[in-house]
C-alpha positions in Angstrom: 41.6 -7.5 18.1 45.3 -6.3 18.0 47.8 -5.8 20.8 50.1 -2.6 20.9 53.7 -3.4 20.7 54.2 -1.6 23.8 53.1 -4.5 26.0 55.2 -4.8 29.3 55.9 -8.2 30.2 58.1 -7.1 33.3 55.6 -5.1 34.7 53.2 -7.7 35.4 53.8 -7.7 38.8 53.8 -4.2 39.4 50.8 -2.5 37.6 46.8 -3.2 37.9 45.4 -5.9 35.4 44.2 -4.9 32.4 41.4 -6.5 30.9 41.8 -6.7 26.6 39.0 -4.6 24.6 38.3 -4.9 20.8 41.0 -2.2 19.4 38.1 0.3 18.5 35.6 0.3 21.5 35.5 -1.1 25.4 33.9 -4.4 24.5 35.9 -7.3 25.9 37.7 -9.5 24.1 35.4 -12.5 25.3 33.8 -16.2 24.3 31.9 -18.8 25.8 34.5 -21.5 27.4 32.6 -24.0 26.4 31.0 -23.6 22.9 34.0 -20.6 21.6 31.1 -18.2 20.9 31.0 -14.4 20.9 28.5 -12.5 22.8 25.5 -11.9 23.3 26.0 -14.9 26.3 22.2 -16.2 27.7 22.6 -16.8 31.6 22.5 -20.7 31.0 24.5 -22.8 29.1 23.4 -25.8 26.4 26.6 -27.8 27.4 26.3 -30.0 30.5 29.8 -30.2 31.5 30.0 -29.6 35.3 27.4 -29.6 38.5 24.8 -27.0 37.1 24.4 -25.1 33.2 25.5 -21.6 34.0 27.0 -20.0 31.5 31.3 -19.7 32.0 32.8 -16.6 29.8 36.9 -16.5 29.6 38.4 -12.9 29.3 41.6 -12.0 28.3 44.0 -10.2 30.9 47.4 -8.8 31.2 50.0 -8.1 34.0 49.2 -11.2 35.7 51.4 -12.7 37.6 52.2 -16.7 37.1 51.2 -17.5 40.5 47.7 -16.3 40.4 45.3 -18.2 40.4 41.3 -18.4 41.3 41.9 -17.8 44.8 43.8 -14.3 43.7 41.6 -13.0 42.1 37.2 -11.3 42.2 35.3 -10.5 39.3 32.0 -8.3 39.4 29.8 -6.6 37.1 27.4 -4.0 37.0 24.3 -2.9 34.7 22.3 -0.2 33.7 20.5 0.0 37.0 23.4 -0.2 39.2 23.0 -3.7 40.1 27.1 -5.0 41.2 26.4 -9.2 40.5 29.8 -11.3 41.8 31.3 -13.5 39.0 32.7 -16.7 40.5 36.3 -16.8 39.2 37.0 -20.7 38.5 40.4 -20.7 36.5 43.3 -18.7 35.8 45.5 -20.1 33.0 48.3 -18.7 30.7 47.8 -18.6 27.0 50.0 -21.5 25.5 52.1 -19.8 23.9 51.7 -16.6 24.9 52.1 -16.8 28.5 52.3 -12.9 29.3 48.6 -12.9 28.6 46.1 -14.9 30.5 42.7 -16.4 30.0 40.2 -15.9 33.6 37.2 -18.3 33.5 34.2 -16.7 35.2 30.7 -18.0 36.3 27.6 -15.7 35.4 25.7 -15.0 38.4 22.4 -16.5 38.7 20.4 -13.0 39.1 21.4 -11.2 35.9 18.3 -12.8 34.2 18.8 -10.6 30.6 20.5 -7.4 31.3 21.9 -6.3 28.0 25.7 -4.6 28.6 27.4 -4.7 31.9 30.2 -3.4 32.8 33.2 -6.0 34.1 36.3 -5.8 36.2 38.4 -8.4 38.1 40.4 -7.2 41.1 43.7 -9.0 42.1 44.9 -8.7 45.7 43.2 -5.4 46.2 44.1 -3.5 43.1 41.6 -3.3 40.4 41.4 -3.4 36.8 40.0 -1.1 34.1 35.7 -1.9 33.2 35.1 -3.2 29.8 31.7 -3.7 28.0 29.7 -7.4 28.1 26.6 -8.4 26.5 24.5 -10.6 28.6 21.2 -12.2 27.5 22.0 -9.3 24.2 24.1 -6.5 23.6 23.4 -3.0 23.8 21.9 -0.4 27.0 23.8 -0.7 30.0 26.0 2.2 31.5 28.2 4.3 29.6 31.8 4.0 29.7 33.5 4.8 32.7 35.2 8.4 32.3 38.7 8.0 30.9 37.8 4.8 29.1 39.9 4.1 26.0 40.3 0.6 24.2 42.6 -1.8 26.2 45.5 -1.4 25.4 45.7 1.3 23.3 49.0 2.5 21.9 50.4 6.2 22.3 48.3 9.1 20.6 51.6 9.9 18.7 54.5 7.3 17.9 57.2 8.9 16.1 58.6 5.3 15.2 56.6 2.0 16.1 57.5 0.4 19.2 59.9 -2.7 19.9 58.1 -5.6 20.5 58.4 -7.0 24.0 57.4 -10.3 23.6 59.7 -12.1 22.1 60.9 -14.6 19.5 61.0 -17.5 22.6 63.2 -17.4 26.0 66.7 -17.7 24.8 69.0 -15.4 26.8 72.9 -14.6 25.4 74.3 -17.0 27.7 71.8 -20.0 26.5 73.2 -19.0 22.8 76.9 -19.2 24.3 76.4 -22.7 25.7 74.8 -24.1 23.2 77.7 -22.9 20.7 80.0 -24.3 23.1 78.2 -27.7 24.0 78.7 -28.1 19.7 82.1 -27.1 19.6 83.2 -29.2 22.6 81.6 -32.1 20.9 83.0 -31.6 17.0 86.5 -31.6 18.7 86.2 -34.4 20.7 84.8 -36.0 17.6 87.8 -34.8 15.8 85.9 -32.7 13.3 85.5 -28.9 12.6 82.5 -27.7 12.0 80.3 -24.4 11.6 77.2 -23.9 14.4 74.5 -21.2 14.0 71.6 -20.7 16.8 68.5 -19.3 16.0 65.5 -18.1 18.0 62.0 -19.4 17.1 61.4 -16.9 14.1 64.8 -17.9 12.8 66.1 -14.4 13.9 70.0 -15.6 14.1 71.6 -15.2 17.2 74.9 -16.5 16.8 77.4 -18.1 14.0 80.5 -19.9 15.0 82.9 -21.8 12.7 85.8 -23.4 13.9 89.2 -23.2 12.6 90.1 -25.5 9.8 85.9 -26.1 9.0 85.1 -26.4 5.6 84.1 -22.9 3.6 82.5 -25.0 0.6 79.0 -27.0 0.7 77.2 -28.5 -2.5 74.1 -28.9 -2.5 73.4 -32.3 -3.8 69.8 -33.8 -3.5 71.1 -37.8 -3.7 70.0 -39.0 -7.4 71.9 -39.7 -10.3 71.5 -36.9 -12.2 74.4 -34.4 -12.1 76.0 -31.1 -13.3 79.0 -29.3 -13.5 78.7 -26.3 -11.7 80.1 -23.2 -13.3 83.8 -22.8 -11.8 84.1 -19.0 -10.4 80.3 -18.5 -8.9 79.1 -22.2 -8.4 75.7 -21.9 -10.2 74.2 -24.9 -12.2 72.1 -24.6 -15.2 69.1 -26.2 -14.1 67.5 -25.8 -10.7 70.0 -25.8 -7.8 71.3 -29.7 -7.9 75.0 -29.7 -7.7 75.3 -26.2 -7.0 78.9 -25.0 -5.3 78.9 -21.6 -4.2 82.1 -19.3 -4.3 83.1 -19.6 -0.6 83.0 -15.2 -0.7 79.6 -16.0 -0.7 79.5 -17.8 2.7 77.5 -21.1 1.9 78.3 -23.0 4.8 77.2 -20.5 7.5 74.3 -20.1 5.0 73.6 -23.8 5.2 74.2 -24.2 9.2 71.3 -20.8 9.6 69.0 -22.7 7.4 69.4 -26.0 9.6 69.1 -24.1 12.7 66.2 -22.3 11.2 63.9 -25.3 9.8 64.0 -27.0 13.4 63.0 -23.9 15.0 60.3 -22.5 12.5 59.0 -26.4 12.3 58.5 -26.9 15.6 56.1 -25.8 18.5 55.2 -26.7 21.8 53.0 -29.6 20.1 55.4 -31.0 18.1 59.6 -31.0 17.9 61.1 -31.1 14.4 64.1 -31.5 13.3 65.7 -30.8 9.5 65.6 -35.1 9.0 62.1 -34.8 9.6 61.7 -32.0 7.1 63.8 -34.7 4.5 61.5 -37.4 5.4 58.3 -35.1 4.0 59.2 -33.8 1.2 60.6 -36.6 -1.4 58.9 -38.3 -4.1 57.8 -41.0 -2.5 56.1 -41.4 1.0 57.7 -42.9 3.1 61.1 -42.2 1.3 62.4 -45.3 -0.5 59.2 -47.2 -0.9 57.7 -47.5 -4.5 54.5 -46.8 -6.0 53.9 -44.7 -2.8 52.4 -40.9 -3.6 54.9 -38.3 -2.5 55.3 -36.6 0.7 53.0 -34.4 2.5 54.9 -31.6 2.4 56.5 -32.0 -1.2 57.6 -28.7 -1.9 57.9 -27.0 1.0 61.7 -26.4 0.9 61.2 -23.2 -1.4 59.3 -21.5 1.2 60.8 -19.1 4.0 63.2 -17.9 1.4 65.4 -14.4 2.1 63.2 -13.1 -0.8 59.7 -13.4 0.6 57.6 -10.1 0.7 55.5 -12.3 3.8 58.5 -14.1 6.0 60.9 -11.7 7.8 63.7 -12.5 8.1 64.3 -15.8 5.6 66.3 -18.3 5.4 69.0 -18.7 3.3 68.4 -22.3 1.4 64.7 -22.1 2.6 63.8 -24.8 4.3 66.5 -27.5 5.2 66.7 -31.4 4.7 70.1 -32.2 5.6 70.4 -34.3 9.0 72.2 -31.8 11.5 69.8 -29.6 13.4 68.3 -29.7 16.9 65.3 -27.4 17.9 65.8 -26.2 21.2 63.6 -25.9 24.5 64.1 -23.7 27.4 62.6 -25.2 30.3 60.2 -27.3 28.3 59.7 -23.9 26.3 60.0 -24.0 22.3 63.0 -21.6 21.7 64.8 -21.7 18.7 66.9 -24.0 17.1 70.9 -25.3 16.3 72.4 -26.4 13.1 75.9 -27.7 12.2 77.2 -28.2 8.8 80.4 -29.5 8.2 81.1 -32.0 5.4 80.7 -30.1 2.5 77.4 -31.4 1.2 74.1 -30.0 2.0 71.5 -32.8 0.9 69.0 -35.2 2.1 69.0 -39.2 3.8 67.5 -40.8 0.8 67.8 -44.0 3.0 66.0 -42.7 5.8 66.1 -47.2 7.4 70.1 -47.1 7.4 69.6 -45.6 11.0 72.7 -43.3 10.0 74.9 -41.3 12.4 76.1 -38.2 10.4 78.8 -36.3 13.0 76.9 -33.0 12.0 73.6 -35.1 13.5 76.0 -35.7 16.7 77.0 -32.2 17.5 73.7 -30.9 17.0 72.3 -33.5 19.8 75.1 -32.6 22.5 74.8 -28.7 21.3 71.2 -29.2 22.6 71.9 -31.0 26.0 70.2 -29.1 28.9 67.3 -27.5 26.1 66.2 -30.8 25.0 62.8 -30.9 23.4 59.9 -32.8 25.7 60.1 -36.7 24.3 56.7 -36.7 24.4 56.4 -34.2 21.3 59.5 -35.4 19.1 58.6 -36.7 15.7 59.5 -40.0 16.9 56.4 -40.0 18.5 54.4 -38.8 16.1 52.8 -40.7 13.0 51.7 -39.7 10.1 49.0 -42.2 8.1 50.4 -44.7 10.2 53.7 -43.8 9.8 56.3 -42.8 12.2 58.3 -39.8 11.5 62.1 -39.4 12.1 63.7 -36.9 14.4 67.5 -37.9 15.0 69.2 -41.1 14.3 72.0 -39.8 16.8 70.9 -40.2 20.6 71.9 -38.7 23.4 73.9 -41.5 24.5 75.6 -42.0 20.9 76.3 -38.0 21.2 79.9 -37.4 22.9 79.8 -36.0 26.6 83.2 -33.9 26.9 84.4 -31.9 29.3 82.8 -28.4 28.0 85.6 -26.1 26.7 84.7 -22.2 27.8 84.0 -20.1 25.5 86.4 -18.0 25.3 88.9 -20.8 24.7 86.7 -22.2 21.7 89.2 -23.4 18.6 87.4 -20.6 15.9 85.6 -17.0 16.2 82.4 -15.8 16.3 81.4 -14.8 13.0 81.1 -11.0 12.9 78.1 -10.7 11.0 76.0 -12.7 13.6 77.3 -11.7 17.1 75.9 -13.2 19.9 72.3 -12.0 20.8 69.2 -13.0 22.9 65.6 -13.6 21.3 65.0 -10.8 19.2 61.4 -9.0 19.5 58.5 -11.1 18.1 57.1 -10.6 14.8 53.5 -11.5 16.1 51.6 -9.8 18.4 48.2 -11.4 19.7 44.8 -11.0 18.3 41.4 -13.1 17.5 39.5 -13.3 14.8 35.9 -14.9 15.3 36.5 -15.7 18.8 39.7 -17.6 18.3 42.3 -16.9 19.6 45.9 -16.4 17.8 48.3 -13.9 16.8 48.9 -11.0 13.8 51.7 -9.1 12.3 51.4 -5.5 12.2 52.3 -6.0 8.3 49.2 -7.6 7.5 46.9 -6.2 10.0 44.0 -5.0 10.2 42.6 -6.7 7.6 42.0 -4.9 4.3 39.6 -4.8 1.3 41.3 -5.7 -2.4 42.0 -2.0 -4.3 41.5 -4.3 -7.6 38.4 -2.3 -8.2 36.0 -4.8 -8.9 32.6 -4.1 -8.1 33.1 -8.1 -6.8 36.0 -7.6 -4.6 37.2 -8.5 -1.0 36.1 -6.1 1.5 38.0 -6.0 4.8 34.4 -7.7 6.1 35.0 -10.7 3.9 38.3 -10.9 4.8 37.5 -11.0 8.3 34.3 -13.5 7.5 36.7 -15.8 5.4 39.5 -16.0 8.2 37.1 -16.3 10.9 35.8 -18.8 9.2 38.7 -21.0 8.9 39.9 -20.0 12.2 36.6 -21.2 14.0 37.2 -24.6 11.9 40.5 -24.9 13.3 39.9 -24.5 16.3 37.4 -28.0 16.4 39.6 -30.2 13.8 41.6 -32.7 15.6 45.6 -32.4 14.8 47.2 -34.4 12.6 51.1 -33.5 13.7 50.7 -32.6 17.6 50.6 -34.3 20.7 49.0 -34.8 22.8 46.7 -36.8 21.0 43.3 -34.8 20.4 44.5 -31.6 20.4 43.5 -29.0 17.9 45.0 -28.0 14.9 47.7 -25.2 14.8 47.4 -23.4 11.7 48.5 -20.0 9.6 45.7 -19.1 7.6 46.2 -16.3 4.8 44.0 -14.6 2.5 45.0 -12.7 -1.2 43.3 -10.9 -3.6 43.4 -11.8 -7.4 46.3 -10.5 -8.3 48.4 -12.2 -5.2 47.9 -8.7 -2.9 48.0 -10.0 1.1 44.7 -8.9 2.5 45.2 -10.5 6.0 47.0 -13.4 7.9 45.9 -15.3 11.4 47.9 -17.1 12.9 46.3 -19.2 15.6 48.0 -19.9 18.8 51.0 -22.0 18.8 51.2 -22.5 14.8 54.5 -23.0 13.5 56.0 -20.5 12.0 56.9 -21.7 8.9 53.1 -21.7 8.1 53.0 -18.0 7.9 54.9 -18.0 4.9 53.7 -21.2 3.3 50.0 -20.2 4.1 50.5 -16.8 2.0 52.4 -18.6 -0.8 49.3 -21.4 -1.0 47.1 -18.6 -1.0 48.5 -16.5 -4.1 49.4 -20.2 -5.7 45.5 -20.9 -5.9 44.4 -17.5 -7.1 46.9 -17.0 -9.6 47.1 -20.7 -11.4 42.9 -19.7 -11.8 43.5 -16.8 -13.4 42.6 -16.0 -17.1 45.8 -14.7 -18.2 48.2 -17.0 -15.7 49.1 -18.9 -18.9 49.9 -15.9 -20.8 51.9 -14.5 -17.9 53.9 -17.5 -17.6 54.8 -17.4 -21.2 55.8 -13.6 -20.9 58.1 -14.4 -18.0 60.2 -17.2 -20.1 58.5 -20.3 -19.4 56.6 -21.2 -22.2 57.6 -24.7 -21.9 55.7 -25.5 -18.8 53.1 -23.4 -20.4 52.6 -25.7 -23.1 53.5 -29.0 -22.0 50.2 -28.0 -20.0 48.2 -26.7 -22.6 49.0 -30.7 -24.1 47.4 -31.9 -21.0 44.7 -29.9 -21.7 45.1 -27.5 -19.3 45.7 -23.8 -20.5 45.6 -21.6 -17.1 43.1 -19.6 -18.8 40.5 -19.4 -16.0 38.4 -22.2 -17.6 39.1 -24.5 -14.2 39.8 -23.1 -10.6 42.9 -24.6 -9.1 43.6 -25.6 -5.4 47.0 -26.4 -4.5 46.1 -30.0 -4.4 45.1 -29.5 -7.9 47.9 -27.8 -9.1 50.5 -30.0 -7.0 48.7 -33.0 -8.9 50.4 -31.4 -12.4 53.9 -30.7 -10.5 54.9 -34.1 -9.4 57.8 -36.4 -11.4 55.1 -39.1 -11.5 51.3 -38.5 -13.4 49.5 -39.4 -11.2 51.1 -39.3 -8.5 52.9 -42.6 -6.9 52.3 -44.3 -10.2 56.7 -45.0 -10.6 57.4 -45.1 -14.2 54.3 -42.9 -15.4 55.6 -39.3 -17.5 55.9 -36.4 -15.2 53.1 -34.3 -14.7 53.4 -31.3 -17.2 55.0 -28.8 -14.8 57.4 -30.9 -13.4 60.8 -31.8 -14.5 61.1 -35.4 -16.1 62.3 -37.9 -13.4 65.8 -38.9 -14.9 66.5 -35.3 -14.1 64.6 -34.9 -10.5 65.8 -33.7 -7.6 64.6 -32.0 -4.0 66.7 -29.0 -6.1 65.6 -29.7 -9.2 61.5 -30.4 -9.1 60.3 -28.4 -11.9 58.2 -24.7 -12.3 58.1 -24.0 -8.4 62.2 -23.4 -8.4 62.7 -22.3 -11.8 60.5 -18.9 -11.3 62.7 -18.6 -7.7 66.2 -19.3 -9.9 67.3 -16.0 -11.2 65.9 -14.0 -8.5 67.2 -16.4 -5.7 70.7 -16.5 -7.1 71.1 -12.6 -7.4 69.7 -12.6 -4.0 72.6 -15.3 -2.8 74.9 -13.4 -4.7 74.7 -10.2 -2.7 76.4 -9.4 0.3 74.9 -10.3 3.7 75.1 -6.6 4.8 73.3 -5.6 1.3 71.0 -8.6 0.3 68.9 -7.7 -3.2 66.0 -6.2 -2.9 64.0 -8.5 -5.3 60.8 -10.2 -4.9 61.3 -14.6 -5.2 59.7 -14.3 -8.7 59.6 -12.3 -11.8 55.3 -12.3 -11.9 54.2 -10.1 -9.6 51.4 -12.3 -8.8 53.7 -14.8 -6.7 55.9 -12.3 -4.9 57.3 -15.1 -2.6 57.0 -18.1 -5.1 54.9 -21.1 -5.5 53.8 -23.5 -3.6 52.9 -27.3 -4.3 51.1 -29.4 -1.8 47.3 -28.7 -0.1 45.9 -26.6 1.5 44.1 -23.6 -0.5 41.1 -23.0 -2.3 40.3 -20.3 -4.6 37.9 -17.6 -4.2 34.9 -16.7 -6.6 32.0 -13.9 -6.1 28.9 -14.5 -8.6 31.1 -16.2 -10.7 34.3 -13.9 -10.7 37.9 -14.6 -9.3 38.3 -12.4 -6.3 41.4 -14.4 -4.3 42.5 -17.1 -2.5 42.8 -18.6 0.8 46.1 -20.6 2.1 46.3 -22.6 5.0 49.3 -24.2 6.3 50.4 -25.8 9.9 49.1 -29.1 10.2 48.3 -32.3 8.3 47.4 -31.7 4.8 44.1 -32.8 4.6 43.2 -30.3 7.6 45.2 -27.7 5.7 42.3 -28.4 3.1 39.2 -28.9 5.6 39.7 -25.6 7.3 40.2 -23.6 3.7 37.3 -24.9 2.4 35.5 -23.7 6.0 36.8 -20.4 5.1 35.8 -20.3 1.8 32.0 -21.0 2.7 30.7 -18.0 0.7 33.2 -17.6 -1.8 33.6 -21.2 -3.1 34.5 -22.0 -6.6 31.2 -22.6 -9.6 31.0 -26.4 -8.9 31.0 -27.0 -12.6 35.1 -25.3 -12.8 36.9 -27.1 -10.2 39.5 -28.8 -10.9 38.1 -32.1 -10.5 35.4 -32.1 -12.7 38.6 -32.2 -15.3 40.6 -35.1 -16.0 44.2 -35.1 -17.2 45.7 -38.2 -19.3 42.8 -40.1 -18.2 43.1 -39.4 -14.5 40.7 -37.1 -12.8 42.5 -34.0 -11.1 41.9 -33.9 -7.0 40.5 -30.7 -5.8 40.3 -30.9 -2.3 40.6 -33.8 0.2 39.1 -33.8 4.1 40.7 -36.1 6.8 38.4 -38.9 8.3 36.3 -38.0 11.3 38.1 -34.9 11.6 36.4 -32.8 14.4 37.4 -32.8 18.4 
């Protein structure tokens, strides 16, 4: 099920309700409240959780208002013989998230015994809304349609251009971009420092870039080891990966950095769970926690190359990808998950390899007064969150350490505006809302509906599998128990994406409230599994100049010649600076770079496909970025990616895909592919760990403890 575009938030108050249909027929958009199950619904219920066992369904509405509630609102339906039966109305609740569409909880009555289709409506304050199509004890008979009936909602018979979205990227209104800019200004003069701020909504969409006068125009991005390069003196470029990298200040790198900041606590963060760009450093190193040896590396090792400017999935990316440099704030608007602020100022753009120093960067001190009134709920910061026992970082700056001048007005500020990122509110959301298998969640128009693989393989995807596999995982989801959101027992939030052999996007879900930096990730885990199972993915990564990876595998005993199929787990396994992993001291796996030479910007095969393309792409001008894809195999369009969460998929024996899931703790990342995968699972006999490399036997997938709700 697919929303228009053309949804009217505004009018909620004004027009009838309208109930949502499937986008091809009048059957609601429906589930059993209890159990999450489509129709047909039987009158009584197998879940004891209130006074008596009938049977409670939840439809989807729009253009309610946020007052309503039970009391505002009558439900009835009607069957084939004309019977009108009263649904008791018990709840009225926004969708997190979503909160333009609602949810309305209704009771089946006691007298419809097993009346096939009916036909439902609720009425709110005398004005009612459209009839759509329920199966009760089964589907099918019933009335037909009532005359005019169309799909709910339906978009225009003829759209010369596609609509604007009208839900948008989170709540943040011009003047909510101007304070925040000039909360972080105040601040960085008070603190004697000059600085540049960037604002972004919760898509990263980039609402405003301030620098002030006399800030740096020069950041290097250094990822805190010992090993070091000169970087080429007129464009700034290294030879290897990114480590030391200067860029030509033409080329804007420290408004590039501050977006990237801004953009990593907003696309990390959700109304479960508050990043910031220190807990993005805290996650990805080799070690885990940071600093502590013989430890394996971080759960989201890797994830910095995602999100990037080049990605065919992620519109628009970030300029670094995904930041680790303390100085970003996400922001909340009335307890609402916004968007995010970043501030970059002293030249480096890095990481705290020391995350126990307790630290105070200035940058980490503007950002926490820029954020002062649009402070994220304590109860969801990282600080109170742990991971395997361990307690994440979110800011070693407090609001108390953070100065508290006098705010200077805006028009006053010591800088300018930078003119290629005016001030804007939220920009129209990428998503609109759908379900897949009775969960709930959100698409992009990109990637939806679902397709079939045009591979031409009499073993292909079909949009049907597509839909099976991500219902699937969806449905899985929906029960596992989060690993990175409070409060405690909720449900994972999760992106779940699904390619065909050669890396083609068949469909993405996003369930409600993932963060968005999963949508990305999820499609790059996806095409990561598929194509590292391929026959011919050794020969392709020898044709597109990196036959040394290519071979230092092949000594491993690993060819990438289809002989094992490859989860990201698996794969990740070969990529990290220790083999096997957390073992300090043991050779690097064979497509990683050797550890005297490691770095968060220098970890092996997953940057050096991005390099060249990544570095024409930074090269261009802002108003003109390339047009290239992240990577030069056309396979892995938006690049590689290195920890779990994917499994590839096989039909009587053949590749046909992968699926990628991304959003939560790994190990849920991995449960809820290998749900989806049910059906199209890897020969037992090929995965990866029924191989061992130097001695050690390569993981293929790994499931949290007691994982379900």
């Amino acid at each position: 099920m697919c929303l228009p575009l053309s949804v009217n938030r505004s009018a909620a108050q004004a027009s009838r309700p309208v109930l949502v249909s499937e986008p091809t027929s009048t059957r609601a958009l429906a589930w059993d409240s209890v159990a999450r199950t489509r129709e047909p619904f039987a009158l009584t219920s197998p879940h004891t959780l209130g006074p008596d066992r009938r049977t409670r369904i939840q439809l989807f509405a729009l253009n309610l208002d946020p007052t309503d509630n039970a009391s505002t609102l009558t439900a009835d339906a009607e069957d084939g013989a004309h019977h009108l039966y009263a649904l008791a109305v018990e709840a009225v609740a926004p969708v997190p998230g979503q909160e333009w569409m609602h949810t309305i909880t209704v009771r089946l009555d006691a007298a419809m015994s097993d009346p096939g289709d009916v036909l439902v409506r609720v009425t709110r304050r005398g004005v009612a809304s459209n009839r759509v199509r329920v199966g009760v004890g089964h589907v099918g008979g019933g009335l037909p349609d009532d005359t005019g009936s169309v799909p709910t909602p339906a978009p225009p018979p003829t759209a010369p251009t596609p609509p604007v979205n009208s839900i948008t990227a989170g709540n943040l209104t011009t003047d909510d971009v101007r304070a925040v800019i000039a909360q972080a200004v105040s601040a960085a003069v008070a603190l004697n420092r000059a600085v540049t701020v960037a604002v972004t909504d919760k898509e990263e969409n980039v609402l405003g870039v301030f620098r002030m006068g006399g800030a740096t125009d020069r950041t290097q991005l250094r990822g805190g080891t010992a090993f070091t390069q000169t970087p080429d003196p007129s464009t700034g470029l290294v030879a290897q990966g990114f480590e030391g990298t200067n860029l030509n200040p033409t080329l804007n790198p420290v408004r590039r950095a501050a977006i990237s900041k801004a953009g990593t606590a907003a696309l990390f963060s959700t109304q479960g769970n508050a990043f910031t760009s220190r807990t993005a450093g805290f996650i990805i190193q080799e070690h885990f926690p940071p600093g502590v040896a013989n430890q394996p590396s971080g759960p989201l090792y890797g994830v910095q190359f995602s999100q990037l400017e080049c990605s065919d999935v992620k519109k628009p990316g970030l300029p670094f990808g995904l930041a680790a440099d303390p100085g970003s704030i996400p922001l909340y608007k009335n307890g609402v998950h916004s968007g995010g602020v970043g501030v970059e100022g002293d030249g480096l753009y890095t990481i705290d390899r020391a995350p126990t120093d307790s630290d105070k960067p200035f940058e980490e001190l503007i950002a926490v007064a820029a954020a002062r009134g649009y402070e994220a709920p304590a109860s969801i910061r990282a600080d109170d969150i742990l991971v395997g026992g361990i307690r994440l970082p979110y800011a070693n700056a407090t609001d108390a350490d953070a100065p508290r001048p006098a705010t200077i007005p805006f028009a006053s500020l010591p800088g300018a505006l930078d003119p290629d990122f005016p001030l804007r509110p939220a920009q129209p959301s990428y998503f609109v809302p759908s379900a897949v298998g009775g969960v709930g969640g959100a698409v992009d128009l990109r990637f939806s509906p679902f397709r079939g693989s045009t591979s031409g393989s009499t073993n292909a995807l079909t949009a049907a599998d597509v839909t099976t596999i991500l219902a699937q995982a969806a449905r899985q989801a929906d029960i596992t128990r989060a690993a990175i959101r409070n409060p405690l027992g909720s449900a994972a939030r999760v992106t779940i994406a699904v390619v065909d052999a050669d890396g083609q996007v068949l469909g993405i879900f996003r369930t409600v409230d993932a963060p968005v930096f999963g949508f990305d990730v999820s499609a790059q885990k996806a095409r990561t599994a598929a194509f590292a199972s391929r026959a011919d993915a050794g020969a392709k990564l020898r044709s597109a100049g990196f036959s040394n990876y290519a071979d230092r595998a092949a000594a491993d005993g690993v060819r990438f010649d289809g002989a094992i199929a490859f989860s990201d787990r698996a794969g990740g396994f070969l990529h990290r600076p220790f083999l096997p992993d957390g073992i300090d001291g043991t050779q690097a796996g064979p497509l990683s770079t050797p550890f005297e030479r490691w770095s968060i910007f220098n970890v092996g095969l997953q940057l050096d496909l991005l390099k060249a393309n990544l570095e024409a792409t930074l090269a261009a001008p802002p108003s003109s970025p390339a047009k290239l894809p992240c990577t030069s195999i056309p396979n892995l369009p938006n690049g590689l990616q290195i920890f779990p969460g994917s499994v590839p998929l096989y039909r009587n024996g053949e590749l046909v895909g992968g699926i990628g899931v991304s959003g939560d703790g790994v190990d849920q990342d991995d449960l809820i592919a290998a749900a989806g995968a049910i059906g199209f699972a890897p020969p037992e006999a090929i995965r990866a760990d029924q191989f061992f490399v130097r001695g050690v036997r390569m993981p293929f997938l790994k499931f949290p403890r007691s994982p379900n709700l």
